[in-house]
C-alpha positions, 0 to 999 in steps of 0.5 A, a space after each residue: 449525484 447532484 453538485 453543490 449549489 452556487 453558493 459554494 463558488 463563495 467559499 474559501 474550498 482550500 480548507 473547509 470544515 464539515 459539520 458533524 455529529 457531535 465530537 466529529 471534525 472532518 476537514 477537505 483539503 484540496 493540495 492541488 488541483 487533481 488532489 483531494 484529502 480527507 482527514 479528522 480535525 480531532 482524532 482524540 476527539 472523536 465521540 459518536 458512534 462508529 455509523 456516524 463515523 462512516 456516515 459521516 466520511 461518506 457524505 463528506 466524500 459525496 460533497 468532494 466528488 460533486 464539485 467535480 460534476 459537469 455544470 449540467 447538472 441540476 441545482 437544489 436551490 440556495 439549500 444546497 444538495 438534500 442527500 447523498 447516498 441516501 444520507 441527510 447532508 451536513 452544512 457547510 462551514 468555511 474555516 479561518 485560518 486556511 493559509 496555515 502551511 504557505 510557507 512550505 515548500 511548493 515540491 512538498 505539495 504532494 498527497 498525504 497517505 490514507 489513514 485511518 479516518 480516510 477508508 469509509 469514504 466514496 471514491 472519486 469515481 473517474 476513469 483512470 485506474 486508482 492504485 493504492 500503495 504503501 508509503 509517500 510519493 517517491 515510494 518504491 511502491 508507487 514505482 511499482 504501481 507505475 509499473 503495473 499500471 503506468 497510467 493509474 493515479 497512484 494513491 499513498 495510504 500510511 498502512 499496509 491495512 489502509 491499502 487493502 480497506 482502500 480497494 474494499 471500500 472503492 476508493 481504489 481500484 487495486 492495490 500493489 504490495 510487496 510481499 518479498 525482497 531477495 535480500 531481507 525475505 517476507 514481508 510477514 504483515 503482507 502475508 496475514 492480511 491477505 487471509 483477513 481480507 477478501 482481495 485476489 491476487 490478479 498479478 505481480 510486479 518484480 522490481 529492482 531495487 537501487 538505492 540512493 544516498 540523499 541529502 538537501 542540496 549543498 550538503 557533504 557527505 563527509 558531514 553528516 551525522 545521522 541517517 535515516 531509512 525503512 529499517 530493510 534499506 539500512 541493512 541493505 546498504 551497512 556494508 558500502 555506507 561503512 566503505 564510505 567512511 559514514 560513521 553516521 548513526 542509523 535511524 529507523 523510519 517507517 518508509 523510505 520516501 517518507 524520511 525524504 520528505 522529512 528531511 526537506 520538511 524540517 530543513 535537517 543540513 546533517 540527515 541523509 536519507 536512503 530513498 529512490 531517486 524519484 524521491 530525490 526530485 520530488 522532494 528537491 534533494 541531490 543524490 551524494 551517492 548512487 546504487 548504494 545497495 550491498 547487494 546487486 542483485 536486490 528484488 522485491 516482489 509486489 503483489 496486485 489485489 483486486 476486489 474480483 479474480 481474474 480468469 486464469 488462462 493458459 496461454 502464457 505463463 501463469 503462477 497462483 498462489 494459495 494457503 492451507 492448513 493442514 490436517 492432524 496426522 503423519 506426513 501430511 505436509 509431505 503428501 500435500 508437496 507431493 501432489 504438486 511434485 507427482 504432476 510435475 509442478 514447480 514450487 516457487 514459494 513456501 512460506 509458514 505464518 502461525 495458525 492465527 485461530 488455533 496456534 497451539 494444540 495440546 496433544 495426549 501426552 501434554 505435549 504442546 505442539 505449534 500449528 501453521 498456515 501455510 502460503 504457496 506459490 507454484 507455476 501453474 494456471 487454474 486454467 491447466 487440468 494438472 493444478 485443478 487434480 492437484 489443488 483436488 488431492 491438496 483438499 483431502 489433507 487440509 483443514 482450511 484451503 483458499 486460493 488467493 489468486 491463480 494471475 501472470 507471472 511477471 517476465 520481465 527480463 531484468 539485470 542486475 547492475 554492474 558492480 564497481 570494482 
């Protein structure tokens, strides 16, 4: 790809505007030096067709990611760069006004999740592996993600969707989502993207999940007045936020990290947060009370998608996932389990999500009755003769079969913390 001309180098690039088709306003901003955003100028503006649209976020991400290129590379003249991708390039406009927003704080120079408008782009294409996560930095799913991939640039999108079209439009190599915790159970979104996308699941990362009270700094806890959290968090902790004598109101919010960075925002002196301690240090708030969690023993489990399956093996353990719809009949569920059990394979999950397509069926007498997709876990590779005779009888009762991945299982050896007596 070509880089922008000279003349780039006498623009004002921390906030600069692209024009567009008609009704389009797209703005790149740079946050920090390694960080990139892409967003619209006016959504409720946003006329054109939807190619243009796409068009127009891809030419967009082109001219970002050239100014990246090497100095090598050659130069179009003062018109700058013809195309990108094949796309007619825009013209270049810097925007008055660009210092709108020095006064914020400098902790709270973090990338912005994806949003909608963000997920036609090109990739910035490097070689460190890009993860997109759910929620702000400080997430527990950016830990996740560091986990999986402690070296991977961690990319915070606003949406369960925006992360799975993350990795589908290449502007991020993998994605990591949880699926379940072992206090609140299934995260139900999670499980019917996975069948309205194409990703694999390729692994899994199990995390302990330890809560913590967060307020700005000065602040006592015996004068807060309301708290704010992802609404799995607040009932994870009701019971010690009650020993603790908080007569607080509870607040729902979309993401832990997320009420953090809200409360630093806006400078909230009587709003605690319940957030991981990461989310404590990068948004500059204290911790007034540790592992407030009820429950010791708080999991959740992530799931890695990937564009392409990974080859199942055989040499270490190995869990693969699936989900099915089963034919009309008598006992049918108990014949497809029963494939499993006759081999000797262990069930780790069965989960049952209405059947989207067809989720009531009439039957003869007028009698409605509900129909279901199911998911399945089970602890066998697609690499071992034993699953691949099982998913063969499993087929025969089925209507619909797909495998969502055959990947390792996480063994990593964990313990709860010690409650205080």
């Amino acid at each position: 790809m070509q880089s922008l001309n000279p003349l780039w180098n006498s623009i004002d690039k921390s906030m600069v505007r692209i024009a567009s088709p008609p009704g389009l306003g797209l703005t790149y901003q740079r946050s920090s030096p390694i960080r990139l955003s892409v967003k619209c100028v006016d959504p409720t503006n946003a006329g054109g067709t939807r190619h243009e649209w796409q068009s127009c976020c891809a030419i967009l991400a082109g001219k970002v990611a050239s100014l990246q290129q090497d100095s090598k590379n050659t130069y179009t003249g003062a018109a700058g760069i013809a195309s990108v991708n094949d796309h007619q390039t825009l013209e270049l406009v810097p925007m008055n006004g660009a210092g709108a927003g020095a006064g914020a704080k400098s902790s709270l120079a973090l990338p912005k999740p994806l949003s909608m408008a963000n997920v036609s782009a090109a990739p910035l294409h490097g070689s460190q592996l890009r993860v997109a996560y759910r929620g702000f930095p400080g997430a527990y799913s950016e830990t996740a993600a560091g986990k999986a991939y402690p070296n991977c640039e961690a990319i915070p999108c606003d949406q369960f969707e925006i992360a799975f079209q993350a990795v589908e439009h290449w502007i991020a190599d993998r994605a990591v989502l949880p699926v379940e915790n072992s206090h609140g159970g299934s995260i139900h979104r999670n499980y019917d993207l996975l069948l309205r996308h194409r990703l694999h699941i390729v692994g899994e990362v199990q995390l302990p999940v330890q809560h913590c009270l967060i307020a700005l700094p000065g602040v006592r806890i015996e004068h807060l007045t309301r708290i704010i959290s992802h609404p799995q968090a607040l009932s994870q902790c009701e019971n010690t936020l009650t020993k603790l004598g908080l007569n607080a109101t509870r607040e729902a919010f979309d993401d832990t990290a997320g009420a953090a960075e809200y409360i630093a925002t806006n400078n909230l002196r009587e709003t605690a947060a319940i957030a991981s301690s990461r989310a404590a240090e990068l948004y500059g708030l204290q911790i007034l009370a540790d592992g407030i969690q009820d429950d010791s023993c708080n999991l959740t489990r992530f799931v890695i998608l990937s564009r392409e399956p990974i080859i199942p093996r055989t040499d270490r353990p190995f869990k693969t996932s699936i989900a099915f719809a089963q034919e009309k009949g008598t006992n049918i569920l108990f014949k497809i389990l029963s494939s499993f059990a006759f081999r000797n394979i262990n069930l780790a999950k069965i989960e049952s999500r209405p059947h989207r397509n067809q989720p009531i069926t009439v039957a003869d007498v007028g009698s409605k009755n509900f129909e279901y997709m199911f998911y399945v876990d089970f602890e066998a590779s697609m690499a071992e003769e034993r699953a691949q005779n099982a998913m063969a009888e499993v087929q025969e009762f089925t209507s619909f079969l797909r495998v969502l991945g055959s990947y390792p299982m996480d063994m990593t050896p964990w313990k709860p913390a010690i409650e205080e007596s």
